[in-house]
C-alpha positions as MATLAB code, in Angstrom:
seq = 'XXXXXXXXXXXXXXXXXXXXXXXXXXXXXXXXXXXXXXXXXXXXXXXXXXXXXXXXXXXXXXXXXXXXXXXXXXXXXXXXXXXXXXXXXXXXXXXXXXXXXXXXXXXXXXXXXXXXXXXXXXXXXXXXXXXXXXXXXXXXXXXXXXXXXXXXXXXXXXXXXXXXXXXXXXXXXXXXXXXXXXXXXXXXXXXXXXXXXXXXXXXXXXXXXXXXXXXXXXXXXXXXXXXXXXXXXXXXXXXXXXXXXXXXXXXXXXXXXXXXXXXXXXXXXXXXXXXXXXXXXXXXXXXXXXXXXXXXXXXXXXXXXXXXXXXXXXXXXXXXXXXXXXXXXXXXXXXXXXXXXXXXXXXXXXXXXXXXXXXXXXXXXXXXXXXXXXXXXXXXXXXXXXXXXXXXXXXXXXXXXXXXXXXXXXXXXXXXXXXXXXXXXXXXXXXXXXXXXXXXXXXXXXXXXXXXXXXXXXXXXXXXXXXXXXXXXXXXXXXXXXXXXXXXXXXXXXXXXX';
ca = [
      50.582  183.143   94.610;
      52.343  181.539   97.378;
      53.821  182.751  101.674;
      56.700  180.472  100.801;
      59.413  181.187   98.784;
      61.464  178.065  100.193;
      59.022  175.749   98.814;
      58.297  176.823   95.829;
      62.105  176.959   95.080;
      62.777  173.473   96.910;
      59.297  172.083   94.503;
      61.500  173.713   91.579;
      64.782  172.556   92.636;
      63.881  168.846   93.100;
      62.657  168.280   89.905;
      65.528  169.784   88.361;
      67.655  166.845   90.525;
      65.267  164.670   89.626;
      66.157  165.045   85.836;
      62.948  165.969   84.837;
      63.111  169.880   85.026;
      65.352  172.790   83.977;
      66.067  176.232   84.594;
      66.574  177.474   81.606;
      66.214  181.019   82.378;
      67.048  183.745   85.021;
      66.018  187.186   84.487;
      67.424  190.458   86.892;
      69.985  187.984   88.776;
      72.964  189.384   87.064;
      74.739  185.983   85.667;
      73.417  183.192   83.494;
      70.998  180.495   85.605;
      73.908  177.836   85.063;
      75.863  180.215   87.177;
      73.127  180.488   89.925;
      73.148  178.223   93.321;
      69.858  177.544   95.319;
      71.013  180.036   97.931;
      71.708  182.643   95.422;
      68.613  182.661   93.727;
      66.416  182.637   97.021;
      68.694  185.844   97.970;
      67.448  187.371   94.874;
      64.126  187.231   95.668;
      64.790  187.756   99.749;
      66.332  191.120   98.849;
      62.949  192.372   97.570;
      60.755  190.727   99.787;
      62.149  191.843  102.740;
      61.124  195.561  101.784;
      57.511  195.309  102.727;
      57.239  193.223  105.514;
      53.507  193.362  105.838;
      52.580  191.437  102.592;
      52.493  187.927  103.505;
      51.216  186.241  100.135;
      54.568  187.560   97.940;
      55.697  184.771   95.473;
      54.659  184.683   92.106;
      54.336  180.620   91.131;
      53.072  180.584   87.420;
      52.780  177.467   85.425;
      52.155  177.684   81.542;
      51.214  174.669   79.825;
      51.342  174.033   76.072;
      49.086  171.653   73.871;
      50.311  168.158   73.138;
      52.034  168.218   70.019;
      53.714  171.879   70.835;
      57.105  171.579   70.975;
      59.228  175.307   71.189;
      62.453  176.128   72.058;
      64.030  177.228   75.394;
      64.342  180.909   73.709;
      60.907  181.302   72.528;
      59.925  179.818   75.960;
      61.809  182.153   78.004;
      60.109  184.985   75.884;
      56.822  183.979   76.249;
      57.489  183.816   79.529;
      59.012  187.501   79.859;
      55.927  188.451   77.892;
      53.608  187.106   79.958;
      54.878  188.806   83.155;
      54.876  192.251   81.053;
      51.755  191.880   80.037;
      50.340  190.918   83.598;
      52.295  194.168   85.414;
      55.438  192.244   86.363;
      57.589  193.173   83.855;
      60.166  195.060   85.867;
      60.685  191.732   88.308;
      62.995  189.720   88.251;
      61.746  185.806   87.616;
      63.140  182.419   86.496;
      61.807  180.089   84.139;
      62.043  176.111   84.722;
      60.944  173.807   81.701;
      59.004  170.907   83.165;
      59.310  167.367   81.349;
      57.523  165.213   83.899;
      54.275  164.829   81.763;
      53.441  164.248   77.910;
      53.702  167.922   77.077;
      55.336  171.085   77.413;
      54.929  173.400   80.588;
      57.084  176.301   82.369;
      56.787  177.176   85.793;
      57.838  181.034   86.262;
      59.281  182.524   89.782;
      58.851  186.006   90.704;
      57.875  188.132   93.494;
      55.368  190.792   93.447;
      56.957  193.013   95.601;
      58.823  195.949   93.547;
      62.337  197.555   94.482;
      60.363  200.250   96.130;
      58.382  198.349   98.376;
      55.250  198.469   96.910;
      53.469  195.692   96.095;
      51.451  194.729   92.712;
      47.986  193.329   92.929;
      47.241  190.264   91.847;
      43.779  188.952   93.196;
      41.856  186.981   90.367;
      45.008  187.746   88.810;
      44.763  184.796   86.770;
      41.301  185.222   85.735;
      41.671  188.626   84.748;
      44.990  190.204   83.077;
      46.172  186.066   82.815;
      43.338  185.150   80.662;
      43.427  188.182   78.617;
      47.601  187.823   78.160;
      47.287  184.259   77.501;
      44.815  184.926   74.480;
      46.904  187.465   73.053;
      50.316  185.213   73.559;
      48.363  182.398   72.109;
      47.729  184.988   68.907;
      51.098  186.392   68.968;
      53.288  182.958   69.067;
      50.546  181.000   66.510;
      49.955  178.665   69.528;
      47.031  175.896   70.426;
      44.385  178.385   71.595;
      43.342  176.719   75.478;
      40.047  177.842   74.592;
      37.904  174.928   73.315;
      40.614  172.896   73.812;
      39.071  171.390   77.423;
      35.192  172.009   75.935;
      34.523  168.380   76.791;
      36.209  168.334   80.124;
      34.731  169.073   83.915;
      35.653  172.094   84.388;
      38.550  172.037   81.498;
      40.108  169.163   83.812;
      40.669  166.143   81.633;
      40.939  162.987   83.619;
      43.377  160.509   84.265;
      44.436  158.766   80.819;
      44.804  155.000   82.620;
      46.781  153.735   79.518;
      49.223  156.391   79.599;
      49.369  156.723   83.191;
      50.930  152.900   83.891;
      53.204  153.139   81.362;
      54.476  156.585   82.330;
      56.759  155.311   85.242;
      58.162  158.086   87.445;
      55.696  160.740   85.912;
      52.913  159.404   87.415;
      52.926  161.346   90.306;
      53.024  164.349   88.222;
      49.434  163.320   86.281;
      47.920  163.262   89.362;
      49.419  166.131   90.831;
      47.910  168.099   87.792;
      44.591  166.759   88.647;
      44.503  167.441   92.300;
      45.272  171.347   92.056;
      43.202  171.639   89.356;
      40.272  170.276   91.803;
      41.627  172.074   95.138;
      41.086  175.316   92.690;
      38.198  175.226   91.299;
      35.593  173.316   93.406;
      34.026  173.810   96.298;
      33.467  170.850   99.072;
      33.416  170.102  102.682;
      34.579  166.657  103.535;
      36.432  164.098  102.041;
      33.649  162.236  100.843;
      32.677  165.481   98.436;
      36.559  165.445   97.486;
      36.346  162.117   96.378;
      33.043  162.329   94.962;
      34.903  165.073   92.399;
      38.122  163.474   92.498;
      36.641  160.050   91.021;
      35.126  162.210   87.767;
      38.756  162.178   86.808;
      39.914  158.895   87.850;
      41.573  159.128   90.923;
      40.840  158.617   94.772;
      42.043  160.103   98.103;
      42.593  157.607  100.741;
      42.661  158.220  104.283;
      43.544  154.390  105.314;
      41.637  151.761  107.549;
      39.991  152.890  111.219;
      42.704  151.294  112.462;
      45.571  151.617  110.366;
      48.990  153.614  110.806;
      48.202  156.234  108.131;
      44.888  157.302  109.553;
      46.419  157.496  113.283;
      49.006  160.001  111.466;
      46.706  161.955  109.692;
      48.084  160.841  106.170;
      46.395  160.704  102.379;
      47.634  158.676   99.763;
      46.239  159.285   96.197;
      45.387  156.356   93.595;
      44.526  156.062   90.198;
      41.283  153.887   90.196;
      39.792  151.991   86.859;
      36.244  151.990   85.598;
      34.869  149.758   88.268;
      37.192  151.849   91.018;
      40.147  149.368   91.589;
      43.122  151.399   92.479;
      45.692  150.623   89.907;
      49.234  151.636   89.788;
      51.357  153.132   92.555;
      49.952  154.918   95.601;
      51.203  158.682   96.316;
      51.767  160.599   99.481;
      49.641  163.702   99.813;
      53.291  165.416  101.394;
      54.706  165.350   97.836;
      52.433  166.764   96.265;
      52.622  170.273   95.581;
      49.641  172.711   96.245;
      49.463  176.812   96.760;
      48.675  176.963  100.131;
      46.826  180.137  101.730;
      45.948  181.471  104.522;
      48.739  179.727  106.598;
      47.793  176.379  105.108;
      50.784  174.084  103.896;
      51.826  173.604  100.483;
      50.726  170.245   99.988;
      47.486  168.048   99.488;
      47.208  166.462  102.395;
      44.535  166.596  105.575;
      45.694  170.226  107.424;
      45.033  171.841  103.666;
      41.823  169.997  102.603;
      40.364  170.358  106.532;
      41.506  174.146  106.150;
      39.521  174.250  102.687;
      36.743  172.255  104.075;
      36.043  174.860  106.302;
      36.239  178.311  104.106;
      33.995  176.396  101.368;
      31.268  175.767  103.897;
      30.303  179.631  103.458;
      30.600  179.553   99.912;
      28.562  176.541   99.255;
      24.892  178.061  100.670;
      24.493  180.169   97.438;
      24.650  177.264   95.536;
      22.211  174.762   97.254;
      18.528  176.079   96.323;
      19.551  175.482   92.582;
      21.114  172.301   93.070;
      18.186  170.957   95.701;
      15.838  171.616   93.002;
      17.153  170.349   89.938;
      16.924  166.814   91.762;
      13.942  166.868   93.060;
      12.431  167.772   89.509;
      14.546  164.615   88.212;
      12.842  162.719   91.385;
       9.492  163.851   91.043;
       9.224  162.605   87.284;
       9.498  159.447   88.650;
      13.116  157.327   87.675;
      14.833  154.428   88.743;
      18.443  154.833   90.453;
      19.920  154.719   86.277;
      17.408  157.604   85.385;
      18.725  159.591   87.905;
      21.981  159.539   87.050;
      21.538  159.565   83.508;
      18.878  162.704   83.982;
      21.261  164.641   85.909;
      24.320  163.698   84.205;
      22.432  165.591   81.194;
      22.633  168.812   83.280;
      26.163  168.079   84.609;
      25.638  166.441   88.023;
      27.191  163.277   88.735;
      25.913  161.325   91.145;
      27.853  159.449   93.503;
      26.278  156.455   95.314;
      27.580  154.217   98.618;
      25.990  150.874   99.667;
      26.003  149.011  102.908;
      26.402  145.008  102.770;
      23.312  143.937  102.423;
      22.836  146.112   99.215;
      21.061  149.066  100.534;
      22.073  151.963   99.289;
      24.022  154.166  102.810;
      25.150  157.382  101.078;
      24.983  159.782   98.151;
      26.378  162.840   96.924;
      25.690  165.416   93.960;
      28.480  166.932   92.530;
      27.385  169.781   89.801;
      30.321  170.193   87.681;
      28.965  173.455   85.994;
      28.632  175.505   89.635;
      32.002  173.371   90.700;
      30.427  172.498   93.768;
      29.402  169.309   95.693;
      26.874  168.396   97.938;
      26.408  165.324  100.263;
      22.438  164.623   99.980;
      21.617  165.649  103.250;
      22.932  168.490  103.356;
      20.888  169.520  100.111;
      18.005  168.663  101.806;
      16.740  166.050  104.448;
      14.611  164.309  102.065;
      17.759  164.138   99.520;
      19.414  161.820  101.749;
      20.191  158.037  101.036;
      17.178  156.946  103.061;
      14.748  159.965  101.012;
      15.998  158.823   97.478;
      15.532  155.437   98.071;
      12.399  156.044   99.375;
      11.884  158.297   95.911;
      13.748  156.056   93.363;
      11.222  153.452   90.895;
      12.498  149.705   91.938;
      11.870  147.263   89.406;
       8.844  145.936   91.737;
       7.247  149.290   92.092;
       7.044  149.217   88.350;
       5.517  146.362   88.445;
       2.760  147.244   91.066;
       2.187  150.379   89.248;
       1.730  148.716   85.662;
      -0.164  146.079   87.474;
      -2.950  149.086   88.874;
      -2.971  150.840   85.395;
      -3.771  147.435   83.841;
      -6.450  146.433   86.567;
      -7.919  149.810   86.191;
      -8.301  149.918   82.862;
     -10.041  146.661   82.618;
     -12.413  147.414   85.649;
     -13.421  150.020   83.585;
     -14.786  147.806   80.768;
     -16.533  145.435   82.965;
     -19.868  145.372   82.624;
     -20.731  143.880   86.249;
     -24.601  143.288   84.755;
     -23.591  140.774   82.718;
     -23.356  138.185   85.127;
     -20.993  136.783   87.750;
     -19.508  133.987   85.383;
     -19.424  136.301   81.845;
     -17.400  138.959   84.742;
     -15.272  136.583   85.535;
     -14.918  135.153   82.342;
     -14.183  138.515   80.873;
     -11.485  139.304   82.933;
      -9.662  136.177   82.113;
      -9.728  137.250   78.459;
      -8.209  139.989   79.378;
      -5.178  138.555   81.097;
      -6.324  138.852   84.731;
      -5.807  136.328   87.330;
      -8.177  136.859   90.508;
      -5.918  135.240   93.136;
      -7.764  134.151   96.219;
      -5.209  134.155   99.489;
      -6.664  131.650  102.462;
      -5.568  131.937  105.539;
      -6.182  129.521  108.488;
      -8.143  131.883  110.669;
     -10.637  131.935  107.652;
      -9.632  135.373  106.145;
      -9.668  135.532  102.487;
      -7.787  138.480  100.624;
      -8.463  138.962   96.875;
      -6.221  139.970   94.788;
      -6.136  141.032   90.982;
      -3.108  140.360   88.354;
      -2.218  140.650   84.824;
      -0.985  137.097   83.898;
       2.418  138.508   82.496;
       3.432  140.165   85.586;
       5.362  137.835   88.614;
       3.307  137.147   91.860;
       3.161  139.934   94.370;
       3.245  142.800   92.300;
      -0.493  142.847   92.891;
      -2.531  144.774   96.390;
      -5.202  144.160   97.533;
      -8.826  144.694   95.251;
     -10.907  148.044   95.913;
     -13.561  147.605   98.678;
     -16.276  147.515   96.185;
     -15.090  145.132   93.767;
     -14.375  142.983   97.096;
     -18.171  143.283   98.403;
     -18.899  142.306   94.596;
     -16.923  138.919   95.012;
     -18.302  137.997   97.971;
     -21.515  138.640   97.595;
     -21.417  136.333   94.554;
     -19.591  133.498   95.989;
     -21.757  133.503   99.246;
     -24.802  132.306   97.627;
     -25.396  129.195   96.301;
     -24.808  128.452   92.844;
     -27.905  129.529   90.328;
     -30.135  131.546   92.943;
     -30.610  135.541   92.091;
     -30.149  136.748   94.703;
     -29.090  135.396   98.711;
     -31.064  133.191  100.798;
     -31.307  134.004  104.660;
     -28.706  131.619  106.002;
     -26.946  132.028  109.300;
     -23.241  133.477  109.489;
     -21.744  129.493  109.231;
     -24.139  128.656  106.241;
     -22.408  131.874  104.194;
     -19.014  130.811  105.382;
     -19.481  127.452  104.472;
     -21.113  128.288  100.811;
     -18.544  130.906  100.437;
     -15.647  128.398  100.485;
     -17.199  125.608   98.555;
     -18.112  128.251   95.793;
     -14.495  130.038   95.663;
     -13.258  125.818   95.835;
     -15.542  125.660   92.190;
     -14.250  128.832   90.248;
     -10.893  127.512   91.190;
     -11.328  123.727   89.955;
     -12.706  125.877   86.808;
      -9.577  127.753   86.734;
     -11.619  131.220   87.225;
      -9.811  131.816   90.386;
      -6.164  130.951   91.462;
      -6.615  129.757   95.126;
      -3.759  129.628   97.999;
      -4.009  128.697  100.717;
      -1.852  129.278  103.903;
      -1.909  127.125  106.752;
      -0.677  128.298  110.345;
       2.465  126.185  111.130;
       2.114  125.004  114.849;
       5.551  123.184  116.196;
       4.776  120.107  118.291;
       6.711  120.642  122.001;
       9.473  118.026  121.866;
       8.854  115.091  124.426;
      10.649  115.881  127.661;
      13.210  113.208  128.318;
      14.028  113.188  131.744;
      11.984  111.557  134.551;
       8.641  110.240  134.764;
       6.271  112.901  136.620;
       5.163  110.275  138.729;
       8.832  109.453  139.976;
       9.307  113.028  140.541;
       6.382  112.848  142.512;
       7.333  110.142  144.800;
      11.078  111.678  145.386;
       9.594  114.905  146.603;
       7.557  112.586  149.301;
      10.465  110.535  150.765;
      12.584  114.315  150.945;
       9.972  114.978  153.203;
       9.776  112.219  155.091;
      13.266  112.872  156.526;
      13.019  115.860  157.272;
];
């Protein structure tokens, strides 16, 4: 339904000068459509309208759309057409039919008003989801036609995205694959800001662009719409959001540009809370399991959320939004939850080094537990080598010494520090000098010292990986100006004459 009769002719009208529509049919105008001006046929419908001046919303703008492959003639179009408006409570209105040719299969687009010669007016909210389904199913039984049904079963939504091949070579009509796209969207999902639009739009292959900070098109408020490839490289030509034709409501204009999606943006804001508890949660069950950045999308791409991600220039990742395609709806992070924003998720997400540390503390563990720390210091250490541990020894030049433990197959630094007690174990052995039982009293230095020579051993035996790291001091470069002693004598004589 539609406040403007003038654009939904002049939509109408310009394709037909365009040479890619035809009216082929007008219905309760008296003459033959060939016969009909412009003018004429918005008199028509003026003459009705004008009866009940309170309805606001009082053009009917229907558009039927047959499978690929469907090709019927103008006479069984125009009575599918009458049919459909009987069948939907319009069948005493008067209406025109205009065949489409613009994309790779059939469509009409019917005109009618919903105001009767009375004055009344006919009802038609969830019109289309309520008598239109039901007529469609039994048109689609009555004409033998492609049943819609099914037909977009593997689609978002039932919206099939942009074909890429078809859509370069299709020349003037690709405006009108796009266009198909974007009120299909604007419909059915819900979203607040552009980067939820595009998050949806980008399912489907296309993108909304507002322009640079600093261009001309974002000082004016303008959109232009792009097809965009697999790695999201606009391709083909760009399309003003003017020209393209949306049902506007609520005052909104009939296009999809800024005014209409800011308008949208802020009735869907409302209508969005339901759907966040359900949405929050299904990621944060995919989060809790435990998944890198790929087994999140690939976990809730299972459930029909697609996950759109943004990253800053050093790689970080600086946005992210969920878009479930099977409550149409989509969410910036954030406004999920806090701890669903970019900065929570990453926080969340497995990296390929906190795989590593984590295999690296299953393996340690596991060993550990195997150890029989009676055996021996030598047999310990000597056991853990067999079982693909390095003990890494880190030196540092305030005499600190950090031990760490690491399966042999995993890289450096995937390793933390070793549990307190397995520490006190190490240095207990390695402070005491090689074949006693048990410690001699020495002073602080004598440990220290027996301590380092010891660890120096297990690592010339290759039972212990040593590094060590030296604090680098920068000598002060010489100062080359003059002597202090010249200085000195300057300052004397400046005195002197004073």
């Amino acid at each position: 339904m539609s406040k403007s009769l003038k654009h939904v002719l002049h939509y109408n009208e310009n394709k037909v000068k365009e040479g890619v529509a035809e009216c082929i049919a007008a219905v309760g105008f008296g003459t033959d459509a060939s016969d009909l001006s412009v003018a004429q046929k918005r008199a028509r419908f003026e003459k009705l309208t004008v009866k009940n001046r309170i309805s606001k919303t009082n053009i009917a703008h229907i558009a039927l759309s047959f499978a690929p492959g469907e090709q019927l003639d103008n006479e069984k179009l125009v009575t599918i057409a009458s049919s459909y408006l009987a069948k939907t409570g319009f069948g005493e209105q008067p209406f025109l039919v205009y065949l489409h040719k613009d994309t790779g299969n059939q469509h009409i687009h019917i005109v009618s008003t919903n105001i009767r010669s009375d004055g009344s007016r006919i009802a038609t909210h969830r019109i289309g989801a309520t008598k239109g389904a039901i007529a469609r199913r039994e048109i689609e039984q009555d004409f033998g036609l492609v049943k819609a049904e099914g037909k977009g079963a593997g689609f978002l939504q039932g919206i099939p995205p942009l074909d890429l091949e078809q859509y370069l070579q299709a020349g003037k009509k690709q405006k009108a694959s796009i266009s198909a796209i974007i009120r299909a969207v604007i419909s059915k999902y819900k979203f607040c800001s552009l980067a939820e639009y595009n998050a949806i739009l980008k399912q489907f292959n296309v993108v909304a662009d507002p322009g640079q900070p600093d261009s001309l098109l974002r000082a004016r408020g303008g959109l232009l719409y792009s097809a965009i490839n697999a790695a999201g490289t606009k391709v083909g030509a760009q399309i003003r959001a003017s020209s393209i034709y949306v049902h506007g409501w609520n005052g909104l204009p009939d296009n999809a540009g800024l005014k209409l999606l800011t308008g949208k943006f802020k009735e869907d804001r409302a209508r969005k809370i339901a759907f966040r508890p359900k949405l929050a949660s299904q990621v944060e069950a995919v989060l809790d399991r435990g998944v890198t950045m790929s087994g999140l999308i690939r976990a809730l791409k299972a459930a029909g959320i697609t996950v759109s991600t943004r990253y800053n220039e050093q790689g970080h990742l600086s946005g992210i939004t969920f878009v479930d395609n099977r409550q149409a709806v989509a969410f910036k992070g954030s406004d999920l939850r806090k701890s669903l924003g970019a900065a929570g998720v990453a926080a969340r997400l497995l990296t390929a080094s906190k795989i590593q540390r984590a295999l690296n503390r299953d393996i340690v563990r596991s060993v550990l537990t195997g150890t029989d720390f009676r055996s021996g210091f030598d047999k310990v250490l000597g056991y853990w080598r067999s079982q693909g541990l390095i003990l890494e020894a880190s030196q540092f030049s305030d005499g600190q010494t950090i031990f760490y433990l690491r399966a042999d197959h995993l890289p450096p630094g995937c390793a933390r520090p070793i549990r307190a007690n397995i520490d006190q174990y190490l240095r207990n052995n390695l402070g005491r000098p090689q074949g006693t039982a048990r410690a001699f009293r020495m002073d602080r230095q004598g440990i220290e010292a027996t301590f380092h020579r010891e660890l120096s051993r297990y690592s010339l035996m290759g039972m212990v990986r040593l590094n060590v790291f030296e604090e680098l001091v920068h000598a002060e470069a010489p100062y080359e100006g003059l002597p202090v002693e010249l200085l000195k004598e300057a300052r004397k004589k400046k005195r002197k004459k004073r």
